[in-house]
C-alpha positions as CSV (number, residue, x, y, z in Angstrom):
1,X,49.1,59.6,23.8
2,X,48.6,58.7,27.6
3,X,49.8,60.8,30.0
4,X,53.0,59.9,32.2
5,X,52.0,61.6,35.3
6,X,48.5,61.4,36.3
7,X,46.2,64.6,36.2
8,X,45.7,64.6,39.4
9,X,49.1,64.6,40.8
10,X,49.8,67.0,37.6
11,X,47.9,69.6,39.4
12,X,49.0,69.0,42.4
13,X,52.6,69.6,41.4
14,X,51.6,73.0,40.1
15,X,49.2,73.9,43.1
16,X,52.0,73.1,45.7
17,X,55.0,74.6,43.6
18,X,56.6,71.6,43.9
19,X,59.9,72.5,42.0
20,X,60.0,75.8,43.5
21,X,59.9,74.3,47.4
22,X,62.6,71.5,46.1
23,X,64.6,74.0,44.5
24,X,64.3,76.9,47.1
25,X,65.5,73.8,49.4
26,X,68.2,72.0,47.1
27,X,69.7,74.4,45.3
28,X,73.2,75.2,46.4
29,X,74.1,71.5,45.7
30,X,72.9,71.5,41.9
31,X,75.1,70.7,39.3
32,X,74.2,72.6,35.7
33,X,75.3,72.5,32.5
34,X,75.4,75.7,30.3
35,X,75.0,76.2,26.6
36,X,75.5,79.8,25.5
37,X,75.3,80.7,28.8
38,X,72.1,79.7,29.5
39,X,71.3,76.8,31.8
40,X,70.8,73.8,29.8
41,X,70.2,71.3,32.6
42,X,70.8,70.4,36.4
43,X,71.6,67.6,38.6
44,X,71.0,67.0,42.2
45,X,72.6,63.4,43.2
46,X,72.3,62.6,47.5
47,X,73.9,59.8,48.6
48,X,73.9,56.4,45.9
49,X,71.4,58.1,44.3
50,X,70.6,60.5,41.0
51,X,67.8,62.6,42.9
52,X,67.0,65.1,39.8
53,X,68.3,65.1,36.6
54,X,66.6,67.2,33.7
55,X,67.2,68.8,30.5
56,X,65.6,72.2,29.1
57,X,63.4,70.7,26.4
58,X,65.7,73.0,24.0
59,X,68.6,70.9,24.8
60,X,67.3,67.4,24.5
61,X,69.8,65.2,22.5
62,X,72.6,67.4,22.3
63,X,74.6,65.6,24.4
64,X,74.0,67.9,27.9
65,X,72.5,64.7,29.7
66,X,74.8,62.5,29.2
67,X,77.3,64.8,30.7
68,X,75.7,65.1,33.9
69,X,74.9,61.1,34.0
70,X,78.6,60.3,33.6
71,X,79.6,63.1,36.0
72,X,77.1,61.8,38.5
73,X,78.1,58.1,38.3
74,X,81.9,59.4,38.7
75,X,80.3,61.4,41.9
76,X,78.4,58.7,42.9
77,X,81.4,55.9,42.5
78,X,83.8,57.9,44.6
79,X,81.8,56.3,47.6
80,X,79.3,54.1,46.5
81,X,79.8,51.0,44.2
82,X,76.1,51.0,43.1
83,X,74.3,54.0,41.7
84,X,70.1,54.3,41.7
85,X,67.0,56.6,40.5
86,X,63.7,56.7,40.7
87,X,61.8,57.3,37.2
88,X,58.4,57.6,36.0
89,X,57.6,54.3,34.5
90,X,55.5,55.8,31.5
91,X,58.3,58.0,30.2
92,X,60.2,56.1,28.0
93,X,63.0,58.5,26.8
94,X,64.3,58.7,30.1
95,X,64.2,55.1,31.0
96,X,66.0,54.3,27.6
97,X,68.5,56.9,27.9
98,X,69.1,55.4,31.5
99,X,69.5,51.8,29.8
100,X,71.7,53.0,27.1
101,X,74.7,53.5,29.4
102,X,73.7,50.2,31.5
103,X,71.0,51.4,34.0
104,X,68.5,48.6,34.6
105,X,65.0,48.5,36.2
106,X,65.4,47.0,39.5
107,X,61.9,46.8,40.2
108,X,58.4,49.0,40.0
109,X,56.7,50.5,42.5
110,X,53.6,53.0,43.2
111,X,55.4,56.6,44.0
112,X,54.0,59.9,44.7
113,X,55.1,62.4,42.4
114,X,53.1,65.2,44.5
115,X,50.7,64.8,47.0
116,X,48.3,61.5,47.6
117,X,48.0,60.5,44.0
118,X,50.1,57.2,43.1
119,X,52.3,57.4,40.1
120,X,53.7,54.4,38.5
121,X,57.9,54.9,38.9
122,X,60.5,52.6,38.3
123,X,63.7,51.7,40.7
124,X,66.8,51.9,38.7
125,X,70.5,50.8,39.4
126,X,73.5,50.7,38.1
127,X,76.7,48.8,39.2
128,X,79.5,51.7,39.4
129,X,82.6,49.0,40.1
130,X,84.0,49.3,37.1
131,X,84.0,53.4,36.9
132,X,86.8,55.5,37.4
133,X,86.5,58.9,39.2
């Protein structure tokens, strides 16, 4: 199986703490969702757009991501009428859970997940007109 994320920037994302600095930065405007009392998964949206979204491997599929999607496109539409993201273009899951509620690939870009090292990403967007918040 390829990988999504070049080596390269890989490693650089685990040299430079990347998540940590983000978090350390960030993380008074998170949004999480808990299962059992454990954190299940987090959100940061800024603006029109879904800056972080992830979901503790444990919790994939039950439901948790989908929570914070429609919470952040209720967020999201109570001052924007379009919604975007940036994903990595090799991963798949993500992009097809985006498209399952209506997200679609606006176009692709080169990105830089960490550091110098292009990444392949794609620029999503969804029309939020039609949500109610």
């Amino acid at each position: 199986m390829a990988a999504i994320v070049p080596a390269a920037a890989l490693g650089a994302f685990h040299r430079n703490d990347d998540a940590g600095a983000f978090v350390g930065r960030c993380w008074q405007d998170f949004e999480v969702v808990t299962a059992s009392g454990v954190i299940a998964g987090l959100l940061f949206t800024q603006g029109q757009r879904v800056e972080s979204l992830h979901i503790h491997p444990q919790y994939s599929g039950s439901c948790h991501g989908t929570l914070l999607l429609d919470y952040a496109q209720c967020k999201i539409a109570a001052h924007s009428p379009r919604a975007e993201l940036d994903v990595l273009a090799g991963n798949t899951r993500a992009r097809d859970f985006y498209r399952s509620p209506g997200w679609f690939d606006v176009r692709h870009f080169s990105g830089f997940e960490s550091g110098q090292t292009p990444v392949p990403m794609v620029l999503m967007g969804k029309d939020l007109r039609a949500i109610a918040y």
